[in-house]
C-alpha angles and dihedrals in degrees: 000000000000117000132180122279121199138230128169115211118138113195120054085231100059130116113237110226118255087263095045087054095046093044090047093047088047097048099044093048091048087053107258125138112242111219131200105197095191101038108106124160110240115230122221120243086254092034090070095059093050086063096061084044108055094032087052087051100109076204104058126132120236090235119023103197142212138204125170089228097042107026119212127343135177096047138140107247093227087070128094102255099182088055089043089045086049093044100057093033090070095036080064090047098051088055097046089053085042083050092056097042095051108023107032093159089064105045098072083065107035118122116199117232134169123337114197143185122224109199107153115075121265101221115081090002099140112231134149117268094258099054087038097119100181075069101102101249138144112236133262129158117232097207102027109062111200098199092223101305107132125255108238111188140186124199130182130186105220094165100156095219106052099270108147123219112239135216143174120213123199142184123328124280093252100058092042081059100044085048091049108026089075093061095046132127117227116244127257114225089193082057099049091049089056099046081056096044088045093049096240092133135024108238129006107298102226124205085270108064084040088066093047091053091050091048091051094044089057105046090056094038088053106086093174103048082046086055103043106030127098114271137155126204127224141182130220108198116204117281089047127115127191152180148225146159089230101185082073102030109086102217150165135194108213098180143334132113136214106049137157125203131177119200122218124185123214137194113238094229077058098072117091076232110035086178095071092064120117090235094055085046093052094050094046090056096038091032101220134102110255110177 
């Protein structure tokens, strides 16, 4: 079961000490969930307004979200797209400096993906059962292979009237795996190569990241192991920031609103403990190399 692991910086500059970096590299690579309790992001005086805005929009996404390259999208037109883009900009730019500060093994390899705002509240909101995140799943983009790198991923609640953010953790990424791997398809190679082709997705999608999406589509389809297995609830109050490797932490969010989150992919030879992977994990129980 993963739990929460503190650590207590409060500036998104600092430098964790040499045991708050060890015991934040342990705990992320062993599938915890590190949590700074006093880390909030500070909103600019026009930024507040942009949060009743977009989250009033009847057309908002459920993610809007950001890349350096490409800017905002998902957005309603109404919105101010120059103050989303610098928002999140500099929300990018707060966890890349945190990064630095608490996991400096990991910064020379990071690789920055996708940052997003979550303005529209989690609970009653009607999806289909694939994109239901408040489904316990490990994540897995669809479009986005990552060819086995990890998804490392910060989130912080900055609602700006005290409503927490609120997830559900379950079982550890190697018995999910041992539950799932037995009822997966194999992957198609010809399919991969014209998803590619096609541009469904954005780079080859590699046995590897077939088996994670199976994995992810399972576990949400799977009513009854969502109802029986082991899983804890926690809250995030505004004004907390966290981090997970979300590719091995199985999760759910159940309700919250007002949420941002910055991906960062990393290479696998980059871990302390490459072994932990999932991909190491994946090949160990199908005994076959996927990436």
């Amino acid at each position: 079961m993963s739990k929460l692991i503190d650590i207590p910086l409060r500036h998104w500059d600092a430098s964790g000490s040499a045991a708050q970096q060890a015991a934040a590299l342990q705990a992320l690579e062993e599938g915890q969930v590190l949590l700074l309790p006093a880390l909030g992001f500070p909103l600019q005086q026009e930024e507040h307004a942009l949060l009743e805005g977009v989250a009033g929009s009847a057309s908002s996404a459920k993610n809007i979200s950001w890349e350096a390259a490409r800017g905002v999208r998902g957005h309603d037109d109404a919105c101010d797209a120059s103050l989303l883009a610098a928002l999140m900009q500099r929300y990018a730019g707060h966890t890349q400096r945190l990064l630095a500060g608490l996991l400096p093994g990991y910064v020379p390899h990071l690789q920055q993906g996708k940052g997003s705002f979550r303005p529209v509240e989690i609970a009653g909101r009607a999806t289909s059962w694939r994109k239901d995140d408040t489904r316990l799943h490990v994540d897995s983009f669809p479009s986005s292979p990552t060819q086995g790198r990890r998804i490392l991923r910060v989130f912080t609640n900055i609602h700006p009237r005290g409503a927490p953010r609120v997830w559900k953790l379950g079982p550890p990424f190697e018995q999910v795996a041992q539950h799932f791997l037995p009822v997966a398809k194999r992957p198609q190679p010809v399919l991969a190569a014209l998803l590619q082709w096609l541009h469904v997705t954005k780079s080859r999608r590699t046995p590897y990241d077939h088996y994670m999406l199976q994995l992810h589509d399972a576990m949400k389809a799977d009513l009854d192991y969502q109802a029986q297995v082991e899983q804890q609830t926690h809250a995030f109050a505004p004004g907390q920031t966290w981090i997970v490797f979300s590719d091995a932490v199985s999760h759910a969010a159940l309700r919250g609103q007002h949420a941002l989150e910055q991906t960062w992919l990393l290479p696998v030879r980059a871990m302390a403990a490459p072994h932990k992977s999932p991909l190491a994990i994946l090949e160990r129980q199908l005994q076959r190399p996927l990436a």
